[in-house]
Each structure stands twice: as C-alpha cells, then as structure tokens.
C-alpha positions as CSV (number, residue, x, y, z in Angstrom):
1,X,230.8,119.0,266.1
2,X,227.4,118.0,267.3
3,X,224.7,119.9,265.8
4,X,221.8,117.3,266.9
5,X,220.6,115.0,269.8
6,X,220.7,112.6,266.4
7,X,223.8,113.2,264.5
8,X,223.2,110.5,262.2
9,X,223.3,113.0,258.9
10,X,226.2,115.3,260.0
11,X,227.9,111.8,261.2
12,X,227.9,110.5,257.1
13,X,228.5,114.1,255.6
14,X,230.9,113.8,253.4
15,X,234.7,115.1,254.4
16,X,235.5,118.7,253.6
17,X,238.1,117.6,251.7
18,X,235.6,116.0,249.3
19,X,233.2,118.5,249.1
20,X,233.1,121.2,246.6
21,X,234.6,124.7,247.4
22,X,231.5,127.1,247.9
23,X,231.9,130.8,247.2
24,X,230.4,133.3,249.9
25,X,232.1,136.6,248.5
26,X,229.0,138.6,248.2
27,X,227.3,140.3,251.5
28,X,223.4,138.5,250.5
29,X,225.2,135.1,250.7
30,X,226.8,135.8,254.2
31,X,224.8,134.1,257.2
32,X,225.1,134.6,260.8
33,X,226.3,131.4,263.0
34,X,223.1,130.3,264.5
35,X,220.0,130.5,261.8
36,X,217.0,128.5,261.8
37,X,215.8,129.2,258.3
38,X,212.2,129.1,259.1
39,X,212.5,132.0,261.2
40,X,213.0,134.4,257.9
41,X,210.8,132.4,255.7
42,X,207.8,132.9,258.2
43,X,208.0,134.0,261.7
44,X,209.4,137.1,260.0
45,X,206.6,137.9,258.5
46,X,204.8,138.0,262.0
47,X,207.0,139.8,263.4
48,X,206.8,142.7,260.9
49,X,203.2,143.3,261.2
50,X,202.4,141.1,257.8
51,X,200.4,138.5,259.2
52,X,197.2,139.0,257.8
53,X,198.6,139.1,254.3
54,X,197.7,135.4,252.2
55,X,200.2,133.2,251.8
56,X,198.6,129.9,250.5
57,X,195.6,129.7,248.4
58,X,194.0,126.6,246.7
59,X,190.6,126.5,244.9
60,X,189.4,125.6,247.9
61,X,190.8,127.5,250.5
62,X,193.2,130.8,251.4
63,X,195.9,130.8,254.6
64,X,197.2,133.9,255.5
65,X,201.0,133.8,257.3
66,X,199.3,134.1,260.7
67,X,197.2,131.1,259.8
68,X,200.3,128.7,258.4
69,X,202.5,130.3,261.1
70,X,200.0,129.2,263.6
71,X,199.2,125.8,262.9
72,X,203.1,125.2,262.1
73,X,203.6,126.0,265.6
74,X,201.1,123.9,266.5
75,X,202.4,120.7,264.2
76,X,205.8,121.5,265.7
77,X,204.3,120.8,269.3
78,X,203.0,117.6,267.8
79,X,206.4,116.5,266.6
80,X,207.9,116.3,270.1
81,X,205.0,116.4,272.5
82,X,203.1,113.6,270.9
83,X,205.4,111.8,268.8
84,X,208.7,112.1,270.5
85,X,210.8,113.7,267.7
86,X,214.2,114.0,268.9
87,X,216.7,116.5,267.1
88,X,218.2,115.5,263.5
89,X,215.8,112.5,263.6
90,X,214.6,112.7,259.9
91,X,210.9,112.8,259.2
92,X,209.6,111.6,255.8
93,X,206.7,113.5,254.5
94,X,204.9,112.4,252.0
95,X,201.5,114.5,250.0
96,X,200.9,116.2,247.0
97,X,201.1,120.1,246.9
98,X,198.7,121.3,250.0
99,X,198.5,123.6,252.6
100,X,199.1,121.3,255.1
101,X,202.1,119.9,253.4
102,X,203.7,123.1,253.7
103,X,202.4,123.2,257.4
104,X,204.3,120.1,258.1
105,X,207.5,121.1,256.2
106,X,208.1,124.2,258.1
107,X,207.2,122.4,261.5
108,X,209.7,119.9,261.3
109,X,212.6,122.3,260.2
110,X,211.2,124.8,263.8
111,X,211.2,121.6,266.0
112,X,214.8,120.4,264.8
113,X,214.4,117.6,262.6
114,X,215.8,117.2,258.8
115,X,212.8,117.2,255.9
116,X,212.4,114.3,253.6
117,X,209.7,115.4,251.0
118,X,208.8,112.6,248.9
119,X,206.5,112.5,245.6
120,X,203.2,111.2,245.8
121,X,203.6,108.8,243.3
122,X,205.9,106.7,244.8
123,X,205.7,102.9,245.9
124,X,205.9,101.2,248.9
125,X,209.0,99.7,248.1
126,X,210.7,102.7,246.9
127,X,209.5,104.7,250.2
128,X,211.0,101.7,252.0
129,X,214.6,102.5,250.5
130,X,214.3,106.2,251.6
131,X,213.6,105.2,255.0
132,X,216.2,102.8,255.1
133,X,218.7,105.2,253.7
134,X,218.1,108.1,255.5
135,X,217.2,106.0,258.9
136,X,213.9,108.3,258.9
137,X,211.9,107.8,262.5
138,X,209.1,109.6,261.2
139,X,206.4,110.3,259.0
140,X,204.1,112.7,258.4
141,X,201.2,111.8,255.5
142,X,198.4,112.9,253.7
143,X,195.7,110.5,254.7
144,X,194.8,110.4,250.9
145,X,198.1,109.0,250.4
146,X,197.7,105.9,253.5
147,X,197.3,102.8,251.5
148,X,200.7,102.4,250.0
149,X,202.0,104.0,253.6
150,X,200.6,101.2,255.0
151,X,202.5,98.4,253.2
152,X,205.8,99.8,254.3
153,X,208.0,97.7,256.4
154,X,211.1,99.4,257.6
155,X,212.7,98.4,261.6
156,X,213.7,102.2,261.2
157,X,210.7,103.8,260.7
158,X,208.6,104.3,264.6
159,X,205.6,106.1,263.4
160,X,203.5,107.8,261.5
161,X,201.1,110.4,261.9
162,X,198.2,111.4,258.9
163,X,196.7,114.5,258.0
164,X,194.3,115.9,255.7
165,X,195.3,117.6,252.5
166,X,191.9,118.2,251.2
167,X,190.8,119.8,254.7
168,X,187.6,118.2,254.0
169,X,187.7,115.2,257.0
170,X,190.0,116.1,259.9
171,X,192.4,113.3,260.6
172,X,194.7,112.4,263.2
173,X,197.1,115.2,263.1
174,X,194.4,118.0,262.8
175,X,192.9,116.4,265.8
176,X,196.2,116.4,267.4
177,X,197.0,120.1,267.1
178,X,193.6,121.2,268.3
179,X,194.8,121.9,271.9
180,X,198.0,122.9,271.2
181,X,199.7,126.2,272.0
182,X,199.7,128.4,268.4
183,X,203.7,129.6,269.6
184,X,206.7,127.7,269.6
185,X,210.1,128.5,270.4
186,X,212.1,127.1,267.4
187,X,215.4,124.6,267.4
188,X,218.2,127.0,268.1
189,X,220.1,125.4,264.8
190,X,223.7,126.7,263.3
191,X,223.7,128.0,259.7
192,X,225.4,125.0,258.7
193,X,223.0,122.5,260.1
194,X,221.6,120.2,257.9
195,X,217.9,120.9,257.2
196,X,216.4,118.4,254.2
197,X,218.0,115.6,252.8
198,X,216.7,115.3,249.0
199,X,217.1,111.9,247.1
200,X,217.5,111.9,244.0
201,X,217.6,109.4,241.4
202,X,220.6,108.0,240.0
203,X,221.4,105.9,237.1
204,X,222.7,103.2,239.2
205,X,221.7,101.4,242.5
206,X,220.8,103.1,245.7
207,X,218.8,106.5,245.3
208,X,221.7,109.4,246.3
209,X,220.9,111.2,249.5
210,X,221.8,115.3,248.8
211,X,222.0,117.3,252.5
212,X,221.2,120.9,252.7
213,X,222.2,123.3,255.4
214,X,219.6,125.7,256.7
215,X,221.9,128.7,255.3
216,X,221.5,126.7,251.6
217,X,217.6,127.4,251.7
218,X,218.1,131.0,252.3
219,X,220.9,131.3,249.8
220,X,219.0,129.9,246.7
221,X,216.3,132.9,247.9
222,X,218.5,135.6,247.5
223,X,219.9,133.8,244.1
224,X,217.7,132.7,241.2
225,X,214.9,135.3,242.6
226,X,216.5,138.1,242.5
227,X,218.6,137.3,239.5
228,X,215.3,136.0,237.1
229,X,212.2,136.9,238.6
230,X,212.7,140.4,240.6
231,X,209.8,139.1,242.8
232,X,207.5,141.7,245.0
233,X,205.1,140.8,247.9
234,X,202.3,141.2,245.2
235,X,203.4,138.2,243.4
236,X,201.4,135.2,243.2
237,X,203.2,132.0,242.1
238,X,201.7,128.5,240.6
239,X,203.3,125.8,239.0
240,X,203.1,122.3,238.7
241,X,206.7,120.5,240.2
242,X,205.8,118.5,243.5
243,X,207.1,120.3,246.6
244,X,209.2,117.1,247.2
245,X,211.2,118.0,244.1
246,X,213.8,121.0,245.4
247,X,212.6,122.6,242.0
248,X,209.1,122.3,243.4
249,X,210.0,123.6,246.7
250,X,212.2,126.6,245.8
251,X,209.2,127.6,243.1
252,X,206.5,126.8,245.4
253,X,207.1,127.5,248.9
254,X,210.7,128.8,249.4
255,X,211.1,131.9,247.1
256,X,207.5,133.3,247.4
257,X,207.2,133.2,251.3
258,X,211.1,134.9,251.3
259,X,209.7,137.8,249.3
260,X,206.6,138.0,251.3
261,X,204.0,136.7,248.2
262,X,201.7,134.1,247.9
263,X,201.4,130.6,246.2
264,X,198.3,129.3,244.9
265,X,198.6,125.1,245.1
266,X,197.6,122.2,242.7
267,X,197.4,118.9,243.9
268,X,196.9,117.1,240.6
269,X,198.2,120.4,238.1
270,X,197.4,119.7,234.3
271,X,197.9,122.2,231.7
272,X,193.8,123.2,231.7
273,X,194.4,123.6,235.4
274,X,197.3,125.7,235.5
275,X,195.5,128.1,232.6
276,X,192.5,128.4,234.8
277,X,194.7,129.4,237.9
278,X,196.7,131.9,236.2
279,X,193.3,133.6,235.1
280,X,190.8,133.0,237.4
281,X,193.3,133.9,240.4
282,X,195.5,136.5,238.3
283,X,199.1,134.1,238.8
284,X,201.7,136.7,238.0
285,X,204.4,133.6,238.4
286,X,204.5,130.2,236.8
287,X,207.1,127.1,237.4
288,X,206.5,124.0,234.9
289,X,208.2,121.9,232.5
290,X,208.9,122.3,229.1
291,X,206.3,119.6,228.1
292,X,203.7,121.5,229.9
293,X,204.6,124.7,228.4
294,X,204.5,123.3,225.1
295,X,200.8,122.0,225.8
296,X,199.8,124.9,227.3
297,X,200.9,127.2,224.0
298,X,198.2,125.0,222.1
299,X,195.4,126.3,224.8
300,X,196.4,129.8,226.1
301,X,193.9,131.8,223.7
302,X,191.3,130.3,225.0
303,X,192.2,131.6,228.5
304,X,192.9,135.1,230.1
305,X,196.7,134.8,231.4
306,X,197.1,139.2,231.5
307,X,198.5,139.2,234.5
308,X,201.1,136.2,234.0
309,X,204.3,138.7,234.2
310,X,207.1,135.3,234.8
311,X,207.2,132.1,232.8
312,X,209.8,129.8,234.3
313,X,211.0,126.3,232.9
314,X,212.9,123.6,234.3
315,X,213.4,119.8,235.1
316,X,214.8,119.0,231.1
317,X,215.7,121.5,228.7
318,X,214.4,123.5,226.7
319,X,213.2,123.5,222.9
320,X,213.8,126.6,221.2
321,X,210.7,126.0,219.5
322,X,208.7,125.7,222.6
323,X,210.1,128.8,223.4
324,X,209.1,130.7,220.0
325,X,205.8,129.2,220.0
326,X,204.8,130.5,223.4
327,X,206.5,133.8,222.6
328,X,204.7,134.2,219.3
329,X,201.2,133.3,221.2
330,X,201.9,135.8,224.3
331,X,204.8,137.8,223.7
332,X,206.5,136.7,227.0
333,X,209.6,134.9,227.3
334,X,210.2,131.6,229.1
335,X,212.8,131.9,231.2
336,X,214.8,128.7,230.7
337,X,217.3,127.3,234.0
338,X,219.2,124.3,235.2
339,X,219.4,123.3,238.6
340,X,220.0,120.3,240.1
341,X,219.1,118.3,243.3
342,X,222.9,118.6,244.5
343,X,222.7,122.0,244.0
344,X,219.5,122.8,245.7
345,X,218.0,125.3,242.6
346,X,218.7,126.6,239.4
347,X,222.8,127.8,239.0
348,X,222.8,128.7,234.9
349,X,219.3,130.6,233.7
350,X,218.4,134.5,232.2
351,X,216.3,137.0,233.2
352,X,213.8,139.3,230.3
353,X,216.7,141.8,229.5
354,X,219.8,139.2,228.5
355,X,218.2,136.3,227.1
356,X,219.3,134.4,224.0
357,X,216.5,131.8,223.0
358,X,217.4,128.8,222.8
359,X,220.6,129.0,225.7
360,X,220.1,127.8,228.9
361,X,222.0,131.5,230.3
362,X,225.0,132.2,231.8
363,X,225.9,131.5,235.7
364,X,223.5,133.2,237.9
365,X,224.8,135.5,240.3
366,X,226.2,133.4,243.2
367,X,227.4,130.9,241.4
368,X,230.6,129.9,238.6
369,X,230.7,127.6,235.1
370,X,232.7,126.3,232.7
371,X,233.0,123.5,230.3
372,X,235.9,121.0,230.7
373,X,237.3,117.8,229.3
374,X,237.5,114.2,230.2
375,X,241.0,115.4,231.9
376,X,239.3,118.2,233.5
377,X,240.7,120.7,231.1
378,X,238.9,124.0,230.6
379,X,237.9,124.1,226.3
380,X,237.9,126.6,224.0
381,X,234.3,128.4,223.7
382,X,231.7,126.3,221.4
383,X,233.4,123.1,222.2
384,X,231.1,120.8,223.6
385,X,232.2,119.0,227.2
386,X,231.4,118.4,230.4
387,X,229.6,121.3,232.5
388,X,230.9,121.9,235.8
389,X,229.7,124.3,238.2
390,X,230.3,126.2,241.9
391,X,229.0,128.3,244.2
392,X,226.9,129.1,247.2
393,X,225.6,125.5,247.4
394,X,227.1,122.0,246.5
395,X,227.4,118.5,246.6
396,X,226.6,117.2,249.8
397,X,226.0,113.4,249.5
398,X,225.3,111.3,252.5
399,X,227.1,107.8,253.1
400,X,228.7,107.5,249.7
401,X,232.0,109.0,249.1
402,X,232.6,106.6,246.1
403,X,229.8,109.2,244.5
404,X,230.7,111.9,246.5
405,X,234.2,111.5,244.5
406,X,232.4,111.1,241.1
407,X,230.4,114.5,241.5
408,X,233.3,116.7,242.2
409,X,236.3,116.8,241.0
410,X,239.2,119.3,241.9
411,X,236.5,121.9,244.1
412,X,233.8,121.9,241.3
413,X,230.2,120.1,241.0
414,X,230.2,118.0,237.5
415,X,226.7,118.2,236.6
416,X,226.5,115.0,234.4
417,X,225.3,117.2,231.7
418,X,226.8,118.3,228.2
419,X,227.2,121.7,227.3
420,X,228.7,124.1,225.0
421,X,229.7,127.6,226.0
422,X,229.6,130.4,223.3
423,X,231.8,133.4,223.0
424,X,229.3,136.0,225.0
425,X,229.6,133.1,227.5
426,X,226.2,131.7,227.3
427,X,226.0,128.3,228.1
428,X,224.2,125.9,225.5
429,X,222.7,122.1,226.2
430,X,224.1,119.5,223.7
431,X,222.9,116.3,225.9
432,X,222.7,114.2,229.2
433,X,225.8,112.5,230.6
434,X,224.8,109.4,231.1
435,X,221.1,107.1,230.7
436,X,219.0,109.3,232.4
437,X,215.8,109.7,231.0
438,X,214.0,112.9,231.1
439,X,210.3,112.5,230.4
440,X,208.0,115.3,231.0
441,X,210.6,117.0,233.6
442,X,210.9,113.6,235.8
443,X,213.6,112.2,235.8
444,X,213.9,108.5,235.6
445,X,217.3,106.1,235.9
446,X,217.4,103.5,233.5
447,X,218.4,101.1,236.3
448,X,215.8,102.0,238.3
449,X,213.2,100.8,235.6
450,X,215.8,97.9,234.8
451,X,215.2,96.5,238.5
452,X,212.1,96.7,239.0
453,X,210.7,94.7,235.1
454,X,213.9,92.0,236.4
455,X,211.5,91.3,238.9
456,X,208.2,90.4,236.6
457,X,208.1,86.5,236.5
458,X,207.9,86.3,232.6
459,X,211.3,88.8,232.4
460,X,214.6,87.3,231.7
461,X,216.9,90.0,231.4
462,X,216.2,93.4,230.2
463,X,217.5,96.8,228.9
464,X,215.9,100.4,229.3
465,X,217.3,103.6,227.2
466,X,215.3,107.0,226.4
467,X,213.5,107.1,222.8
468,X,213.0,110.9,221.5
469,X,209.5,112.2,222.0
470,X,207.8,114.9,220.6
471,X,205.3,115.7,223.3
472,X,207.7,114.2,226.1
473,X,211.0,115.3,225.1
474,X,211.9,111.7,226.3
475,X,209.8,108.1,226.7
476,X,211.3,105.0,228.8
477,X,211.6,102.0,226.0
478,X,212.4,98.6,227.4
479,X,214.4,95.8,225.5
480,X,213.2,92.6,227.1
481,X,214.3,88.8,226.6
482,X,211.7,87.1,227.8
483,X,212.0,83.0,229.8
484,X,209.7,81.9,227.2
485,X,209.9,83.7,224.0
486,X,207.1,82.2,222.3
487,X,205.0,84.0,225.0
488,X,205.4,87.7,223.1
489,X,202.6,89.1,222.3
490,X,200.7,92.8,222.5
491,X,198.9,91.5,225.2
492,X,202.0,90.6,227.5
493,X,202.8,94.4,226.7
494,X,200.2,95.6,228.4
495,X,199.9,93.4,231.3
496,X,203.7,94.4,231.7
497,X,203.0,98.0,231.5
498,X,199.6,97.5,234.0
499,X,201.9,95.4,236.7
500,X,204.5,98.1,236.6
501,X,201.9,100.6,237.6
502,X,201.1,98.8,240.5
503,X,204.3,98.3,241.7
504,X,206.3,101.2,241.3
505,X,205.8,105.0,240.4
506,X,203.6,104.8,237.5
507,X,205.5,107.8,235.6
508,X,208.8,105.5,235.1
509,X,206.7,102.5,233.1
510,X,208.2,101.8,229.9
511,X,205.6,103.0,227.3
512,X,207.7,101.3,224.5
513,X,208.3,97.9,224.9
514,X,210.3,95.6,222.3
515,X,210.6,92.0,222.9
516,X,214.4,91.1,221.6
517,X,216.1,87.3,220.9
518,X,219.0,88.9,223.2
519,X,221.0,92.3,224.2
520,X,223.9,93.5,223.2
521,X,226.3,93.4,225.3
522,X,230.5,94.0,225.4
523,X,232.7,90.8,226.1
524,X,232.6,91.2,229.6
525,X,228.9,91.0,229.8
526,X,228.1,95.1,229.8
527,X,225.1,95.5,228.4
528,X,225.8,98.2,225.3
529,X,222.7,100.9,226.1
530,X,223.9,102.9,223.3
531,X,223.0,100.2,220.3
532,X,219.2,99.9,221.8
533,X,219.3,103.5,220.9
534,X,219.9,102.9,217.2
C-alpha cells in the first residue's frame, strides 16, 4: 500500500511475517487510521487555547508553542516550496540540541517526509553511509555544524539547507522562512506511516536502519511517562542525550511537549551545566547517563537542585552504587530504564513507589519480558539468559532481513542483552550480548572502531574490545599489529588517537592502545575478542 509519493522506506520494511508481534490491548495504545503525530505533539496545543505557554528555553532564549508552532509551519513551507521535498523523501538533520533543531524535526514530519536526526559529532564519512543507506534527498543543518557537511559526497543527497542554532546570525533557512505563511496544512499520513528512521550502531558492517510509525511516537508518550514520571504541564525537563539519539528525543522533545511542559536545551551539556540548569531554571526533570550522574553526585551540594522531583538514567546500566551515592546526597531515586533504538524508548524501568536499587524494573506498562535460552526456552527465575521483549513498538529494520531475522525470533525482540529475572519478577543486568562498548552512554561497535584504525597507514591489522572503567563504565582499547613494529612508541599512540579524532566521531577513539606481536585468532582466522579482554 502506498503511503508516500516516495515509498522507498515502506518499499524495504521488513515482511510482517518477520516482524515482531506488537500488543495494542490497552485503549491509550489504540490510534485512529490517519494520524500525523505532530498534530497532538503541537498543533494541539494551539488548538486548546495553550499557545502562549513556553515550550523551549535555552540560556539564551524561551519559545512558547505559538512561537515553535509558527516557525514549524513556516520551515514546513520551505521543505516543499523551496526545496522540493516530495513525500517519504528522507531528510537528514544534523545539530546539537536547539530550538531550531526541534523546529526542523517537527516540520519535516507536517510536510510528509521521514526524520533522520543525526549526532553532532559525527564525520563526513559516517554521514555519507547514512545518506547512502537511507537514500536521504535532504538536509537540513546547523550552520555551526557546515564544515564537515561540506565534505560529503553522496549522488543521493540533492541539497542542503543551513540554519542557525545559536540564533545569533540568521542563515539561509531563517532567511528563507521570513515570508512565509505561519499555517500549514499537514501531510495527511496513516498511523502506520513511517515517520523517523534511527540508525543505530551495530557491531558489524553497515549501521542498522530502525523505522518508526507515526503511531510509535505517540505510543512511547503514553508509555514510560505515565508509567515513571507522572509528568504535569508544570514540568520542566533537561538532560544531556542528543535529540538524534531516540533516548534524547523521547526525553527531550517527545514526552514533555505530549504533556504540555517545557524543555530547557544544552547544546554542549556537562555535569556543571546540567547542575546550573536544574537550579538556576528550577528543572523538575532530568535525562542523563549513569556516568554523568555519578559526576554530578560529587558536585550537587554545591548547587540548589530543590525543585528536581525526576532523576532518569539510561543509555548503559546502572551501578547500584551510583545509585546509593546520589540517594544518600539527595534523597531521590534514579529511576534506572532500558530502551533501545529498535524499540523506540525505554520497555523495562520503575517508578518512586516499586523500585528495587540496583534492578533495571519490571516491563513497563505496554510492553512484555522474559529471559530465554540459546533454544529460545523460557528459564527458571534468577537464571541468567537472553532478554527478550514485546509490545507496542518493535523491530523494524530497513533493507536487511538477514538482521531483521537475528532480532526476532518466534514474535519477540532479542535485545542483545543479558539478564536475570528474580522471583518478584524484576529484571536484573548481568552483561551485553555481544562487543558493544558502552562508554559514557554512547554506544560504540567494535567494528566500527576496527574499520576505521585498518585504515591508518602505519595499521596492520587490529582488534578493539571494552576495558572496565570506573568513571566510564566502559573505555574502547585497541590491540594493534603494526607494518613496522619497531615503529611503537608513545608517541605513535597519540598521533593514532589525534588522526582518529579527525576522522571519525571523536567519542569512539581508543583511549587504550596496546601495540601486540599478533592477535589471537581461531583456526579459521576469527579473531578471539574475548582473550584481548583477559
């Protein structure tokens, strides 16, 4: 069925058969046919008289929902008048956490095209793959961002368009929107359209592209919310994930502008930044990641955080002593979760009245868990195994069933994560899956770091595992053979580690580096990950 002038992404969804089986029992999860999820995110809002109430602050500057609904509108225009966007063409946009980022995102879901938020730190040659991937026709960018924009070369990719985050210097699109109309009359799309297409990394080849329906977005509202964080319109949220992370962008924009609050933004958030924000602009709500909290625990007494009522934590999990520390400095609870970029948001988490410190929590409402076997056999509780979930979202990957088939199995989601279940049915982390690395809530494929050192001139092969870290919870450490290995030295570390930098996303570099005679490997050449981390 044709949902868009481009079907390119409902053309390489995967077949039903191979998709998970989603549970819509309960009335909140139940969406009409045709449902452009903007239109209860923000035009509602307008509608009900609430426009003057603020929706985005910065340090800078405050937008009320007339003011982001406006120049959405506006941006929307833009999109087809100006730059010929078609519907289900895929626009890539790339900026840290702004205003007009926001602006963008919710413009190109009301004109009809599918959202590819990106992080800021990312190379040109890894925002090449995306484009290639996805076939994205467009690009919307913080001009603060252009440089490595600008060395992209992708046949797919017809233009791009740049704004201005900071608001300081108005760029092309702000000059663009200037005579536009301030209405629009949004993409009449089905509930099962697809609306963003997430990448996320995996720990092998291509970056995985996860689709999300427009009924998906409004699902997750009425799911971990409601569940952990009993939001009111008086909420103000802040937190540190980038909006192109889903955990950003359910934390950030999605849940606050549902329940009709605000969200104060951080382009650059460190832990002395989010402190401030929570005091000096009384942040009720707050989304980071363990490492931050546990930084944060060592500086909160010297900072008023009153009215901080919600403490959220995601992205790795996490340590019960993290927890207890910030607890013993505050008296507030960290509400722990797991989510996933398949998933959307958070499916296993707790809210302040059934938590057990040091559990992740038990399936949120809308979604079901268990633990299972290599075989796919349910265990007996407190047996770690593999944790499998399902529920009002699911895997959606585009253009590769062989994945498609690897993430579910038999109508549930297999996480890649290992869990234990206790007997009140509270669901316990014991360790990742596979050679992700989690360091500092991003996660970072082995490969990924793999292919791009193969590519240094002085690298002859090369192995990458995750090293326990105190601060981290993780650190990437490479095992390299080098063409000349008389050449190792601590100054070939660092030259490594600065080249890295410059040519992909500076928070995968390997901040341990050991130059090795050779890697151990099986007989058929496998390289064996799991010695390196002896």
């Amino acid at each position: 069925m044709k949902h868009y002038e481009d079907n390119f992404a409902h053309d390489h969804l995967p077949a039903l058969e191979l998709q998970p089986d989603y549970i819509y029992d309960l009335l909140q999860f139940q969406q009409p046919e045709m449902l452009n999820c903007v239109e209860r995110l923000l035009d509602y809002h307008i509608a009900s008289g609430r426009g003057n109430a603020i929706c985005l602050r910065t340090a800078e500057t405050t937008w009320t929902y007339q003011e982001l609904f406006e120049k959405t509108n506006q941006i929307a225009h833009v999109l087809i008048d100006d730059l010929g966007l078609k519907s289900g063409n895929r626009v890539l946009i790339r900026s840290a956490n702004n205003p007009m980022m926001v602006a963008c995102w919710y413009a190109v879901i009301k004109a009809g095209g599918i959202v590819v938020a990106t992080m800021p730190l990312l190379r040109a040659k890894e925002i090449t793959t995306f484009i290639d991937c996805a076939e994205i026709s467009h690009a919307l960018c913080d001009s603060a961002l252009e440089e490595e924009m600008k060395h992209v070369e992708s046949t797919f990719l017809k233009t791009s368009c740049y704004f201005d985050g900071s608001e300081t210097n108005p760029s092309e699109l702000e000059n663009l929107i200037e005579s536009k109309p301030k209405l629009f009359s949004n993409f009449h799309s089905k509930s099962d359209s697809i609306a963003l297409i997430g990448f996320t990394s995996g720990t092998t080849g291509l970056p995985k592209m996860t689709a999300h329906y427009h009924k998906d977005i409004l699902n997750i509202c009425e799911s971990f919310p409601n569940y952990s964080l009993q939001p009111t319109a008086d909420d103000i949220f802040t937190g540190s994930p980038p909006i192109g992370f889903t955990f950003g962008l359910g934390g950030l924009v999605l849940f606050p502008m549902y329940f009709g609050a605000s969200t104060f933004l951080i382009e650059k958030p460190s832990p002395d930044l989010l402190l401030e924000a929570i005091q000096n602009h009384k942040i009720t709500i707050c989304f980071t990641a363990p490492t931050a909290w546990r930084i944060i625990t060592t500086k909160v007494n010297d900072y008023d955080i009153s009215s901080l009522r919600r403490c959220v934590s995601a992205g790795e999990t996490l340590p019960l002593k993290v927890w207890q520390d910030w607890y013993d400095a505050t008296g507030l609870k960290i509400i722990d979760g797991i989510g996933a970029t398949e998933m959307l948001h958070i499916f296993i988490s707790s809210n302040e009245s059934n938590m057990k410190p040091g559990a992740t929590g038990i399936a949120i409402t809308g979604y079901e868990a268990k633990i299972i076997d290599s075989d796919g056999n349910e265990l007996p509780r407190n047996e770690p195994g593999r944790l499998v979930v399902r529920g009002i979202t699911g895997c959606k990957y585009l253009n590769r069933i062989e994945k498609q088939m690897e993430y579910v199995e038999n109508g549930w989601n297999v996480t890649g994560d290992i869990f234990r279940q206790d007997e009140d049915g509270y669901f316990w982390f014991v360790a990742r899956g596979d050679d992700m690395i989690i360091s500092s809530g991003y996660n970072i494929g082995a490969i990924e770091v793999e292919s791009v050192l193969l590519t240094h001139d002085e690298v002859l092969e090369c192995a990458v595992v995750g090293l326990p870290h105190q601060e981290r919870g993780m650190v990437v450490c490479a095992h390299i053979v080098l063409k000349e290995k008389s050449k190792a030295s601590d100054d070939l570390v660092k030259s490594i580690q600065l080249w890295f930098k410059e040519v992909a996303a500076p928070y995968k570099y390997p901040r341990v580096i050991y130059f090795v005679e050779h890697l151990p490997k099986t007989e058929t050449g496998k390289i064996q990950r799991f010695k390196l981390k002896q």
